[in-house]
MARZA-595702 format. One record per residue (C-alpha): residue in one letter; x, y, z. Coordinates in steps of 0.2 Angstrom, whole numbers, padded with zeros to 4 digits, always signed. Layout:
BEGIN
AXYZ;...
// end
This chain:
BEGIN
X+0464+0410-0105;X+0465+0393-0100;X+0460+0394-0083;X+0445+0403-0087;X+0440+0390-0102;X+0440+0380-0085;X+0431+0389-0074;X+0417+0390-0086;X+0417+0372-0091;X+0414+0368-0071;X+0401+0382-0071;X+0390+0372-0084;X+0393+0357-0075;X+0385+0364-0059;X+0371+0370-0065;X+0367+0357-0075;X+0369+0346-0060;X+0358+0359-0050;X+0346+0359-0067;X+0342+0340-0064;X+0346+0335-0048;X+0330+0349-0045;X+0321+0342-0060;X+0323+0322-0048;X+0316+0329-0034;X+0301+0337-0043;X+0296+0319-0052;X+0300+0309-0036;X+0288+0322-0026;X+0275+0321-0044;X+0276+0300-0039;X+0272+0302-0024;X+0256+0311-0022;X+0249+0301-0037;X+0251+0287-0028;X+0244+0291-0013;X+0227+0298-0022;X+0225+0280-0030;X+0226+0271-0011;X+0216+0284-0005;X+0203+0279-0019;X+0208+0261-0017;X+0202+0262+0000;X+0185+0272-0002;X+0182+0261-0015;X+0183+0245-0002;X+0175+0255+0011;X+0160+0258+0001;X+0157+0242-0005;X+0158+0233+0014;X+0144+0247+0018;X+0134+0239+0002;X+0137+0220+0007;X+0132+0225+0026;X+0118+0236+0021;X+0111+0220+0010;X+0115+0207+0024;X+0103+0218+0035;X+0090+0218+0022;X+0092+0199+0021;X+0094+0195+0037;X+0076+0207+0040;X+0067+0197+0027;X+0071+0183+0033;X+0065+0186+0051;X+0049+0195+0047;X+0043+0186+0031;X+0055+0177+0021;X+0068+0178+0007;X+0065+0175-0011;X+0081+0168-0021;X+0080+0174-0039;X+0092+0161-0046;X+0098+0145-0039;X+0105+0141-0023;X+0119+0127-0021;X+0122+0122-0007;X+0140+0110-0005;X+0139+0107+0014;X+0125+0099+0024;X+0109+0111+0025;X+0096+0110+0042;X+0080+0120+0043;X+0064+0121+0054;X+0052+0122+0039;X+0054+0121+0019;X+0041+0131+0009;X+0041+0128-0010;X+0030+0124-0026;X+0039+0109-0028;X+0056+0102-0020;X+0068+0087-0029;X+0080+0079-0021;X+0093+0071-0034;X+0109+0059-0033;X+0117+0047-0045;X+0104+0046-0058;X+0089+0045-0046;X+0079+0057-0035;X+0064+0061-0026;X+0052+0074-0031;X+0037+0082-0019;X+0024+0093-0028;X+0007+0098-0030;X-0002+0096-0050;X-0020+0103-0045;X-0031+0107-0033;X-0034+0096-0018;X-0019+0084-0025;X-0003+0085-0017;X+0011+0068-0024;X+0031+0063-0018;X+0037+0052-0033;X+0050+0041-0031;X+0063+0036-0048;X+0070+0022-0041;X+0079+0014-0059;X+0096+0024-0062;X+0097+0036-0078;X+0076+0031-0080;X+0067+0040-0094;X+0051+0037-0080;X+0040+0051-0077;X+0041+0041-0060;X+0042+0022-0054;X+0033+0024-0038;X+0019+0037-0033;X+0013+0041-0016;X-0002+0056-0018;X-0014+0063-0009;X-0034+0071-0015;X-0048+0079-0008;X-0049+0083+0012;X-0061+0088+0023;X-0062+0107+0030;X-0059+0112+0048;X-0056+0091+0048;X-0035+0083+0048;X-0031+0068+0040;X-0047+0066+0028;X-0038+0066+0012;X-0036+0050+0003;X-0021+0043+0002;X-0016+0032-0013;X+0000+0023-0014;X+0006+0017-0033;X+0017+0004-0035;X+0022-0013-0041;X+0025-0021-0025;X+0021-0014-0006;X+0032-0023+0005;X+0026-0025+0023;X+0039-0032+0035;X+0031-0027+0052;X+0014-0026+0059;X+0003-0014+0050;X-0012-0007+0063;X-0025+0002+0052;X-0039+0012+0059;X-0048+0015+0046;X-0056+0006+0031;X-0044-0002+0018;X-0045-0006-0001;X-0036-0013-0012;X-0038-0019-0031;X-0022-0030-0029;X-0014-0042-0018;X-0011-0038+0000;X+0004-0048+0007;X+0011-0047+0023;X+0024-0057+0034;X+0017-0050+0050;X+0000-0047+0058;X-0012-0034+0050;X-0025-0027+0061;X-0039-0016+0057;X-0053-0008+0067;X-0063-0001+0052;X-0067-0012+0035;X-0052-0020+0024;X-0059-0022+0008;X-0053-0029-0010;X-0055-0041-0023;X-0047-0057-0013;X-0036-0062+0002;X-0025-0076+0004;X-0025-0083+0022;X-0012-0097+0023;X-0015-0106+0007;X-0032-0101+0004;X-0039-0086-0009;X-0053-0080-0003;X-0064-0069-0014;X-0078-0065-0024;X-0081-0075-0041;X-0094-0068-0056;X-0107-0078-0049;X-0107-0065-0035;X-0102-0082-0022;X-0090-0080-0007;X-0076-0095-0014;X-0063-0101-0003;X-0051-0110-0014;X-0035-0121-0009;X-0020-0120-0017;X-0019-0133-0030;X-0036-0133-0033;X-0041-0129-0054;X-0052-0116-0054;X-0060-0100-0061;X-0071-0086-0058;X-0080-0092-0071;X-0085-0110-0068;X-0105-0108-0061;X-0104-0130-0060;X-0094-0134-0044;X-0098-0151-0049;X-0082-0149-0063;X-0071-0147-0050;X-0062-0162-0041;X-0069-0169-0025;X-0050-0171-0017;X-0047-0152-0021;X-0052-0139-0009;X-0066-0128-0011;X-0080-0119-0003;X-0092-0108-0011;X-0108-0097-0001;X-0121-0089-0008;X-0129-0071-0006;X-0144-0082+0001;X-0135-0092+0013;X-0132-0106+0006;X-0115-0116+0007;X-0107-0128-0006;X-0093-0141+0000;X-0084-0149-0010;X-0083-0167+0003;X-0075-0183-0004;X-0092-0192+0002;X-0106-0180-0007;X-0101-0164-0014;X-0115-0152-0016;X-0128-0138-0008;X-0128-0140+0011;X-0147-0135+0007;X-0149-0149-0001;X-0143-0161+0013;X-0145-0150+0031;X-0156-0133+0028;X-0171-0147+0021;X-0172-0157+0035;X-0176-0144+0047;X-0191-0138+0036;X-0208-0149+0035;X-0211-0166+0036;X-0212-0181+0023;X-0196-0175+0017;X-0189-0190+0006;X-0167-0190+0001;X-0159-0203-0010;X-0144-0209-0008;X-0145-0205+0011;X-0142-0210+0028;X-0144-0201+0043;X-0132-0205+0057;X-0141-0203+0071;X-0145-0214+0087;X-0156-0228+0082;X-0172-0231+0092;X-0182-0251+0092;X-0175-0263+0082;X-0171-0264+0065;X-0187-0273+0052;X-0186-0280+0036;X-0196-0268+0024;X-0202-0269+0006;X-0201-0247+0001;X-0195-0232+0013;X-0214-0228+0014;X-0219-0244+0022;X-0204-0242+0033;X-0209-0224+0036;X-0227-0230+0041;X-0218-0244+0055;X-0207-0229+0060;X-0220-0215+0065;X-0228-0229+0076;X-0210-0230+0088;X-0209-0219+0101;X-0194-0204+0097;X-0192-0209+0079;X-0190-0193+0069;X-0180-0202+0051;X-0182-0216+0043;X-0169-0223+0036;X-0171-0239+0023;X-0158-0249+0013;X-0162-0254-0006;X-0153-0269-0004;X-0156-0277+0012;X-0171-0270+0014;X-0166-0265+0032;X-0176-0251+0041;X-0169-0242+0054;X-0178-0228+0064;X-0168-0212+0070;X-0172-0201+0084;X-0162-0186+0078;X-0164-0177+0062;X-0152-0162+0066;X-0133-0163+0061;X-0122-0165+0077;X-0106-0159+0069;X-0101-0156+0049;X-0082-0159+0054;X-0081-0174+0065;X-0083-0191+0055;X-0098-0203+0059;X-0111-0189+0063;X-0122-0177+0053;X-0129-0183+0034;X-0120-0194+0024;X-0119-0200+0008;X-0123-0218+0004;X-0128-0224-0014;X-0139-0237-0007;X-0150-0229+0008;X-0166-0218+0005;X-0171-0206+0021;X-0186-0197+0024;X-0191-0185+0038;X-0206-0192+0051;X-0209-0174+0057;
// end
């Protein structure tokens, strides 16, 4: 009774241990394929979507041969970028509060601005822009360059006409072969330009003056200035007799009996010199000498001189030409 209480005690045993050691095998072998679906899936999955990103970078790579690549969103770019050509509405180029921006606002108009001053609420602080054209003709558009200062350190060679409506400085040469036009030049230390009177003024550093002043007489004899007329005619403001050379040199070479106070002429004397009582009795000795073309007679001393040369030799080199002398009276002969 014993021995078989045993026995069947063992006989459970081994078929429970058959029960589950079957039951193991059945889950490990349930594992397994369960697993092996998923990387098989895993795999596809991967597969598919290389075939997508290879399929797009053909379609990419198609447009951007045949006829170009729009970007819906933005494009950063963290390395270095090179390119044979650039199209776009308009392009900014932006580091440490300032940038440069290229763009068109209308037609015919095309602009770069520059914001030079860091963290500027500026729409810009410098404008290069360029308007209008020609058709079927390059480089007809004007070109307008807005700024504070230009800054020229080398030579600028310009073919065309140039204008300005402010200061043109330049440390080198600037040379031109159409028209340089605007509202004055300096040359060394001399403005030149264009006062209300509608004159040609040169005017020397130093000297007080104003586009307004029409008396050249108010200004200094010791300061430089030079006005000339639409007409021709020239003021000089000389230390001896400021005033109109048409008063003292376009006269002389018009008509005769021409009389000037407070003149000599410096020419060659011809005979000797006579003791005469007016300028029109030593105008009357001087017709009757041979070559006398002035006559030339001192209010004081009563001197008459008689000159053969009416015309100015030089206006720069001293001793020749008119002069002003408070008490000599001229008059032409011929």
């Amino acid at each position: 009774m014993k021995i078989d209480y045993i026995f069947f005690i063992m006989l459970i045993i081994l078929v429970l241990f058959i029960f589950f050691d079957k039951k193991t095998e059945t889950f490990a072998d349930t594992t397994s394929a369960v697993t092996s679906d998923q990387v098989k899936q895993m795999i596809r999955e991967i597969y598919l979507a290389d075939i997508d990103a290879i399929r797009n970078l053909s379609n990419v790579a198609t447009k951007l041969s045949t006829g170009g690549y729009t970007v819906p969103g933005n494009l950063t770019v963290s390395g270095s970028h090179s390119t044979n050509g650039l199209t776009a509405q308009s392009l900014s180029v932006a580091s440490s509060g300032r940038k440069i921006d290229c763009g068109v606002e209308s037609n015919n108009t095309a602009y770069i601005d520059f914001n030079s001053l860091t963290n500027s609420t500026n729409d810009r602080d410098a404008r290069i822009i360029a308007t209008g054209g020609t058709a079927g003709s390059n480089e007809k558009a004007a070109l307008n360059i807005n700024a504070g200062t230009i800054g020229l350190n080398g030579t600028l060679n310009l073919n065309g006409p140039v204008t300005s409506t402010g200061a043109i400085s330049a440390t080198g040469a600037i040379t031109s072969n159409g028209l340089v036009t605007g509202t004055g030049f300096k040359v060394g230390s001399w403005t030149i330009k264009e006062n209300n009177s509608g004159h040609l003024v040169f005017v020397k550093d130093g000297t007080t003056y104003t586009d307004a002043i029409t008396d050249y007489k108010t200004i200094g004899n010791d300061k430089g200035f030079v006005a000339i007329t639409q007409d021709g005619n020239i003021w000089m403001n000389r230390s001896i007799r400021p005033g109109w050379l048409s008063d003292s040199i376009m006269y002389p070479y018009i008509g005769s009996n021409k009389t000037f106070a407070n003149t000599n002429f410096w020419g060659n004397d011809v005979g000797s010199t006579s003791q005469e009582n007016s300028l029109d009795t030593c105008s009357t000795r001087c017709k009757s000498v041979s070559g006398a073309q002035v006559a030339t007679w001192d209010r004081n001393s009563k001197t008459c001189w008689c000159k053969n040369n009416k015309f100015i030799d030089s206006l720069i080199l001293p001793g020749s030409g008119l002069m002003y002398e408070s008490t000599k009276d001229s008059k032409i002969l011929i």
